[in-house]
N, C-alpha and C positions, 0 to 999 in steps of 0.2 A: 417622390423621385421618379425621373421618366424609366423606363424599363425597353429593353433592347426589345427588337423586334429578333426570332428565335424560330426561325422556319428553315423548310428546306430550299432548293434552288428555284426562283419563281418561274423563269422562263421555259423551265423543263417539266410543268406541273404536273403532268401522267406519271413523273417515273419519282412522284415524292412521295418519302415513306411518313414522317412523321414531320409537323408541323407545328411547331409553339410559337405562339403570340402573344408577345407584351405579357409571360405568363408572370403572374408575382404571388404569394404564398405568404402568410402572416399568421403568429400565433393569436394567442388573446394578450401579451405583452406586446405587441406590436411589432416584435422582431423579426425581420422580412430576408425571403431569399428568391433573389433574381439569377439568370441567366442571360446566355445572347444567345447570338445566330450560329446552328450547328450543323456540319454538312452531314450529306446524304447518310445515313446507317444502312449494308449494304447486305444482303441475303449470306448466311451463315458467320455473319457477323459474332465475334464472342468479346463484348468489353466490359474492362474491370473501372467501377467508379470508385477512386481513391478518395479519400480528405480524410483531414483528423476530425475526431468528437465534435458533434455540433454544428459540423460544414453542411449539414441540410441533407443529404447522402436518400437519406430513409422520406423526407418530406418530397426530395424531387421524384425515386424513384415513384412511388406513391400516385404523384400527378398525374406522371407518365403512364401508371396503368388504370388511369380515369378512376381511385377511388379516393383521394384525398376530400374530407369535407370540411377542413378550415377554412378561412373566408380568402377569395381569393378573384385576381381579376386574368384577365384573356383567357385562351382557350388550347389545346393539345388536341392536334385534330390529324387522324391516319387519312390521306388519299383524299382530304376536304370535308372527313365529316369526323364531327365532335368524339374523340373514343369513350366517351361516356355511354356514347347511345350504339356502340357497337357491341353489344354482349358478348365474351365470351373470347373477345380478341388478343383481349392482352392477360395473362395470370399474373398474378403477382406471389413465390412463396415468400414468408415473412422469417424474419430472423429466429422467435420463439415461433416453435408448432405447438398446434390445439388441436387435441385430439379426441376422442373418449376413451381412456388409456385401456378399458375392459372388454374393447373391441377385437378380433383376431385382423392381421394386416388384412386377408380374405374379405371380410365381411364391411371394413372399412372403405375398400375400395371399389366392393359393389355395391355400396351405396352410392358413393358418391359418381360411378356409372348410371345407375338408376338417376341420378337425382341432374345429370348432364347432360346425359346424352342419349339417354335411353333405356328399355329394357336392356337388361346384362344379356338375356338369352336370347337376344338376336346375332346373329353370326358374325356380322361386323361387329359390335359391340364387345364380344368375345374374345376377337381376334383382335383388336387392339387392345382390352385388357390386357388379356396372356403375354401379350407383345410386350408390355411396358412393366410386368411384371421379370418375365426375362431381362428385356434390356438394361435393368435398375435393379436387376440383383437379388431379389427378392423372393428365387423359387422357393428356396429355403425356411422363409418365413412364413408363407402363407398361413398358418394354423397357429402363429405366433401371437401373442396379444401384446397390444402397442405396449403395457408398462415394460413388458420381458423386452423391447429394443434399444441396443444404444444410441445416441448420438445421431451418430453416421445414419446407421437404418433407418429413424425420422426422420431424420432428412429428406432422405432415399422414399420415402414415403411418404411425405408431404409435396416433393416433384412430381411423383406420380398422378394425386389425387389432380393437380394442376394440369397435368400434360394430358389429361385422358379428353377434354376437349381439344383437340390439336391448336391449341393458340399461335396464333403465327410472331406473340413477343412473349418470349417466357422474363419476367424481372424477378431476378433473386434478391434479397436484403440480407446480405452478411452470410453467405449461405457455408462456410466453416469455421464460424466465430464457437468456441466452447466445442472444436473437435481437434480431434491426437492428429499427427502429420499424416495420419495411414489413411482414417477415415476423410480427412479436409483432402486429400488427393484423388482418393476414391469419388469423391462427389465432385470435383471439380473438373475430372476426368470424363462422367456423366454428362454434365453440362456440354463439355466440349465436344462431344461425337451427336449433340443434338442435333442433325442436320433440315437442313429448307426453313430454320427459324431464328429469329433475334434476340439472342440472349444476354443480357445485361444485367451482370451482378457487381453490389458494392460489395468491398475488400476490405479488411481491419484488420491493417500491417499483416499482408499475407510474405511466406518465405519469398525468396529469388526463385526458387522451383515455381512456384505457385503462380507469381506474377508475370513468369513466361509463357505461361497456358497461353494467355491472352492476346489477344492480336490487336485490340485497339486498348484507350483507355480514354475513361473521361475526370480530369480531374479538377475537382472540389475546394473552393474555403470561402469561409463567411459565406455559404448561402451563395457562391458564385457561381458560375463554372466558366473557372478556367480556360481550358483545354479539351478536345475533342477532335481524335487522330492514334494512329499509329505507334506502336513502341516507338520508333525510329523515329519520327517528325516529333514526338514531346523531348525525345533527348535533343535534338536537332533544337528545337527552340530553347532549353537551358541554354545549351552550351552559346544558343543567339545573344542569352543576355549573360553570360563570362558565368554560367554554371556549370562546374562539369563534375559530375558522379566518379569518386574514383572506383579503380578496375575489380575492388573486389568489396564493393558493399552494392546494398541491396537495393539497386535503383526506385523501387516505391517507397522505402525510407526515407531515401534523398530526398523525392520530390516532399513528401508530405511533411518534413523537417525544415526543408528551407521554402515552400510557402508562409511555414508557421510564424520562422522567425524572418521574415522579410516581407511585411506586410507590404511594402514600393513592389516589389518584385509581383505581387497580386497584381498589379494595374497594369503592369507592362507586360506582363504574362497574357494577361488579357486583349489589351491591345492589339500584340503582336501575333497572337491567334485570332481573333479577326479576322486583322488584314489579309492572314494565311488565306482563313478561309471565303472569302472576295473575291480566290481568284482560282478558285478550281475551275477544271477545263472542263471540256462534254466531254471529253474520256471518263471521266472521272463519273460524272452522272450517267454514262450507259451505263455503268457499269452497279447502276440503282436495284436492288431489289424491287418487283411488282408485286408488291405483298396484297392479296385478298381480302380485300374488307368484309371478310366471313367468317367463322367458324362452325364446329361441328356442334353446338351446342344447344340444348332443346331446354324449352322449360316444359316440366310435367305436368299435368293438368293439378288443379289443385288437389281431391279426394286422394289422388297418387300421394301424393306430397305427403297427406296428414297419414297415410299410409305407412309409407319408408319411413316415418320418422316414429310413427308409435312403433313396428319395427326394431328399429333401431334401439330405440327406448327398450322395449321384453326381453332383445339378448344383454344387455345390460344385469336389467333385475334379472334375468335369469340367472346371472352370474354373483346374484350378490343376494342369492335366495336367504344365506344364511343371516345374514344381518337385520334381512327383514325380518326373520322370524322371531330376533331376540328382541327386537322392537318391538314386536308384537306381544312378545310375553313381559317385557319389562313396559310399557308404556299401555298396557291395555289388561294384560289378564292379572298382573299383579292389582296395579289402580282398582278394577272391578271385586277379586275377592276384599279384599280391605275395604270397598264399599258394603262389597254383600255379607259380610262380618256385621259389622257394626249395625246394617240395620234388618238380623234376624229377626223373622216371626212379626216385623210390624205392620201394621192394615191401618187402614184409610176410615175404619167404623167406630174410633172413640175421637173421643177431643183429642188426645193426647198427640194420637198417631195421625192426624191431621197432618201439624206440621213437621212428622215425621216422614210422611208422604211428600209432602214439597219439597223437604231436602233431599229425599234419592231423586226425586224427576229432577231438580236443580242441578245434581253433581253426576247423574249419567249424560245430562243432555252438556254440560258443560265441559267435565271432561274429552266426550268425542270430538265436540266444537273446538276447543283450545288447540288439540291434539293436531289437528288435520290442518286448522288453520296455521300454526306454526309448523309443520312438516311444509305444508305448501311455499311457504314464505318466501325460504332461502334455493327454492328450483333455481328461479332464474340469473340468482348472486354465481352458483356454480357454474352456469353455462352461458355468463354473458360473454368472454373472448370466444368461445367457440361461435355463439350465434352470431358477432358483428364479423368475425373473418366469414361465416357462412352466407351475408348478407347477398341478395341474389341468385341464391341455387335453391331457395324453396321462399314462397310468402311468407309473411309477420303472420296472418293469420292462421295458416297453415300449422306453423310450431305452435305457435299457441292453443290451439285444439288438440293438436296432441298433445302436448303437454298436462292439459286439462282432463283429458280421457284416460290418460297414465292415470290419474289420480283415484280415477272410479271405483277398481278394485278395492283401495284404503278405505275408501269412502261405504263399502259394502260389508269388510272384512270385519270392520274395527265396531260398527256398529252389534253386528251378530254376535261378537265374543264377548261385548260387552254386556249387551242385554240378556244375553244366554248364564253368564256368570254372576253378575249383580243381582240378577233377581231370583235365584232359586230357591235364597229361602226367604225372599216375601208373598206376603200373601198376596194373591192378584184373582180380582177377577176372573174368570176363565181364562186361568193363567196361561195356557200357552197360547191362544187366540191374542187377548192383550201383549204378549211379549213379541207376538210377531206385529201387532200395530204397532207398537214401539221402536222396532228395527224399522219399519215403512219409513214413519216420521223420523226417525233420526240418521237413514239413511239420507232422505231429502235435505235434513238439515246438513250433514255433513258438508254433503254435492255443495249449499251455497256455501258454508267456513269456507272450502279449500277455493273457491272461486276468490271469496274474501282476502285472505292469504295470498294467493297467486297477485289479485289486484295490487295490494300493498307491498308487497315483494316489486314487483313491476315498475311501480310508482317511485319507490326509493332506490330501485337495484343500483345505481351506480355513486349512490349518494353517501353511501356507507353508515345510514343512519337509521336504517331501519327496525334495528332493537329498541332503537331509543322512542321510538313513534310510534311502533306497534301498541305495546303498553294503553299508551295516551289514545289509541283508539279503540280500543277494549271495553275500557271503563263507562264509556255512558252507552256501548253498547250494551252491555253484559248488565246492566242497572238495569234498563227495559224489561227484563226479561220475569220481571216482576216476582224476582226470588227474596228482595231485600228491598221491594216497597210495593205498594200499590200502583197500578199501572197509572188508576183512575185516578190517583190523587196528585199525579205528573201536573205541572205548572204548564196550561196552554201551549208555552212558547219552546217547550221539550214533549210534549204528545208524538209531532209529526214524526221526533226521532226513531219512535221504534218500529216506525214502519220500514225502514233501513236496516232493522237489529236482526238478523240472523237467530240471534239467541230468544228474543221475544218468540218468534214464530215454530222454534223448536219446543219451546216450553209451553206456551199455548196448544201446540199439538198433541204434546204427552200428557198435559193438566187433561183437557177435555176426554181423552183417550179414557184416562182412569177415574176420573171425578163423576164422568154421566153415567157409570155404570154406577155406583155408590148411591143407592136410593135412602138411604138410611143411614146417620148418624147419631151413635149412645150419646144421650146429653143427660147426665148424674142431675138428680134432683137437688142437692143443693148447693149446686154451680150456681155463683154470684158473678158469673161472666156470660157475654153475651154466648147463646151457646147454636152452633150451624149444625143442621140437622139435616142435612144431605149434600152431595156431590156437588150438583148446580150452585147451592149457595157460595160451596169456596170458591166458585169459578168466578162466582159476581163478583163477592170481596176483594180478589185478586185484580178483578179487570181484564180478564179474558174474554174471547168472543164468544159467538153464540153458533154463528155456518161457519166453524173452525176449519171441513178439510177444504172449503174453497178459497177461504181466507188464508190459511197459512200453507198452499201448495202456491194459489197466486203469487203469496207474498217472495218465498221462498225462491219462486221462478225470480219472480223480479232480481232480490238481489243479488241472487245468480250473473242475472244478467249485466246489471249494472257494474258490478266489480273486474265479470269480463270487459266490457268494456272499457273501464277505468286500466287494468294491465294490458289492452291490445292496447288505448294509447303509450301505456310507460313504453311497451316495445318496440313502439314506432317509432319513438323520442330516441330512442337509444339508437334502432336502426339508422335515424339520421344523423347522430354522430361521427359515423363514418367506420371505415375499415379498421379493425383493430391491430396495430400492429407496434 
């Protein structure tokens, strides 16, 4: 279908604010929403976009602040240049806020200062903080943490984090939907003393109070738009085609009632606003907005970035110290004594305790592994609507190393208390020397799990399927690692796997670790089986290396690396999904 052409006044092109062309919008159903030609939107502009459920409301807004990534043709261009490529010009707040709920409002909003526009503790910086902290009500808050806020005050603080770039179009989506009349007033009242900016919020059935805030309105259905004007000129055009609002109902009811049920009246409605707008004057267009094709808005170098956000990340856990700790004693110090029970008093110097040796290196290097790699998993399942609404105020890379660097403490912690616990009453080698080679290597080993984890996590996060896949890639890892066959006896065309195995390279570390000290193996004279009589032999039977710390550090590094890169692309894929809203 042809699509209106949807700009501002051509002949007057200095004094045009916003320009849409031929723009059209499509889901993966096919189901499409157009517009036409809209006049000027004019400095301290406030309009309310009406429609019922499904009029496209949230996909046009969307456009309009250049983050929609459906598939879609022409262009929304501020002053003649594409607003996609104007960073920082248009906000969008979203109907649901994302937040990190264990943030105080304080620390929330100097991040997202930091992360905008600047050091906080530069004295502009400051001073427009403070400012939008006062003018949004929120002196009171500051020390508050997002979960302890209602409604209203999220709101009130998800305008904020928006407005701290001074964007010259603030667009709200539904911004009193699931608030009491006190709070929807309160914020709607905000919106309106916004002054030198364009603010354009959709409505969903707001009171008669509400819907007179506003001074223009654009209204909605089937992915149209209507109308674009005035209280007075949309009543004006009902009453053109014999609609008239009686005197004591709520003229946005009206309209969005008898659009529904008067789908002719869509066409002629449309028509007839048109032609209206055909024929604006040059009064009309002095009287344009020169909005700035600029904002206030900085990107931070990247190290900043990984910065604020690991940051961000330690007042969190520092908030939720205790939960970590029970984790720690339920997932690590219980698992280890229950290991370290079971295999009291045994050594690596008869037959017997041979493979009594391969089951604790098996089941410590395993448990840390399993542990970290499934804690990693589900990072990024919890913070994908925050990262895609964040998409643009820090790099994909950027989060992702912090993220990853969060993890390093587990990575260090969980090892120590494990190997400190588990092994106290085995025999070991120069047991505290060996017990700290043991943390070395299964600190490393850990570092690459939670890479691994992070990866798969990444790869699946939006897929909802990652429990069910994790599993299935476990299994021919966790076989490499040559606790439950021979490495050497692997069929050619599964060898190459285990140089991918995270688990092989831990276990080969911890084997070599305790095996080449064990010079001597008891072998009972009348053993009728074949009998290994030192260290080195179990490492051949098994198929371990022989230059194990360059082999399994290289190795380690590798799939460290790989898996990172396998979840920067899952985060990239996601980042191009688009704004989450």
């Amino acid at each position: 279908m042809e699509m209106s052409e949807i700009k501002g006044i051509n002949d007057h092109k200095e004094n045009n604010i916003i320009e849409i062309r031929n723009l059209k919008v499509w889901t993966a159903e096919e189901k499409s929403w157009w517009t036409r030609k809209i006049r000027c939107i004019k400095k301290d502009e406030f309009i309310a976009v009406l429609g019922p459920s499904g009029a496209g409301k949230t996909t046009f807004l969307t456009a309009l602040a250049g983050k929609c990534a459906l598939p879609s043709t022409g262009v929304v261009t501020l002053r003649g240049r594409n607003i996609k490529e104007i960073k920082g010009i248009a906000e969008m707040v979203p109907q649901a806020e994302a937040f990190i709920s264990k943030l105080t409002v304080m620390e929330h909003l100097v991040f997202m200062t930091e992360m905008k526009v600047g050091s906080s503790m530069k004295a502009l910086n400051n001073v427009i903080l403070n400012s939008l902290i006062k003018d949004l009500k929120l002196n009171t808050l500051v020390n508050t943490t997002i979960a302890g806020l209602s409604g209203g005050e999220k709101r009130l603080l998800s305008l904020a984090g928006s407005l701290l770039s001074s964007p010259q179009i603030l667009i709200c989506d539904e911004p009193t939907t699931g608030l009491d009349s006190y709070n929807a007033s309160l914020v709607i009242q905000v919106l309106k003393k916004i002054s030198g900016k364009i603010v354009i919020c959709s409505i969903h059935q707001p009171s008669s109070d509400l819907f007179n805030e506003f001074c223009s309105i654009m209204l909605m259905a089937e992915g149209r738009l209507l109308f674009h004007g005035s209280q007075k000129e949309c009543s004006e055009l009902f009453k053109s085609l014999n609609l008239h609002c009686p005197k004591s109902y709520n003229p946005a009811e009206f309209y969005i009632k008898t659009i529904m049920s008067n789908p002719t009246m869509q066409i002629q409605a449309y028509k007839v606003s048109k032609i209206r707008d055909q024929s604006i004057d040059d009064e009309t267009i002095s009287e344009a907005i020169n909005v700035q094709a600029e904002s206030n808005i900085t990107q931070r170098n990247w190290f900043v970035q990984v910065y604020l956000l690991l940051w961000r990340s330690s007042l969190v856990t520092s908030r939720d110290i205790r939960s970590h700790i029970v984790q720690l004693i339920v997932c690590v110090a219980i698992s280890s004594i229950i290991i370290g029970t079971c295999y009291v008093g045994i050594t690596g110097t008869t037959q017997r305790g041979i493979q009594d040796l391969r089951g604790l290196i098996w089941l410590i290097c395993s448990e840390v592994c399993f542990n970290l790699s499934y804690n990693a998993l589900y990072i990024f399942e919890s913070d994908l609507t925050l990262f895609r609404r964040e998409v643009g105020i820090y790099r994909t890379s950027a989060y992702f190393v912090a993220r990853f660097l969060g993890m390093i403490p587990r990575c260090v912690i969980w090892p120590v208390t494990f190997v400190a616990i588990a092994t106290i009453a085995v025999e070991l080698p120069n047991h505290i020397i060996t017990a700290m080679e043991f943390v070395v290597a299964l600190i490393v080993a850990a570092i690459a799990a939670s890479g691994y984890g992070l990866g798969m996590g990444a790869l699946f996060v939006s897929s909802g399927v990652i429990s069910d896949v994790m599993p299935s890639a476990d299994l021919p890892l966790f076989l490499m690692s040559g606790a439950f066959l021979r490495i050497s006896s692997l069929p050619f065309w599964l060898y190459p796997l285990k140089y991918v195995s995270h688990f092989y390279y831990g276990m080969d570390a911890l084997s070599n670790i305790y095996w080449r000290q064990i010079d001597h193996i008891d072998c009972p004279s009348n053993s009728t089986t074949k009998c290994i009589t030192d260290g080195v032999s179990v490492l051949i039977e098994n198929g371990y290396s022989d230059n194990y710390v360059l082999q399994d550090s290289l190795g380690l590094l590798f799939v460290t690396l790989l898996w990172s890169l396998i979840a920067y692309y899952g985060l990239k894929r996601e980042e191009k999904i688009g704004y989450a809203y």
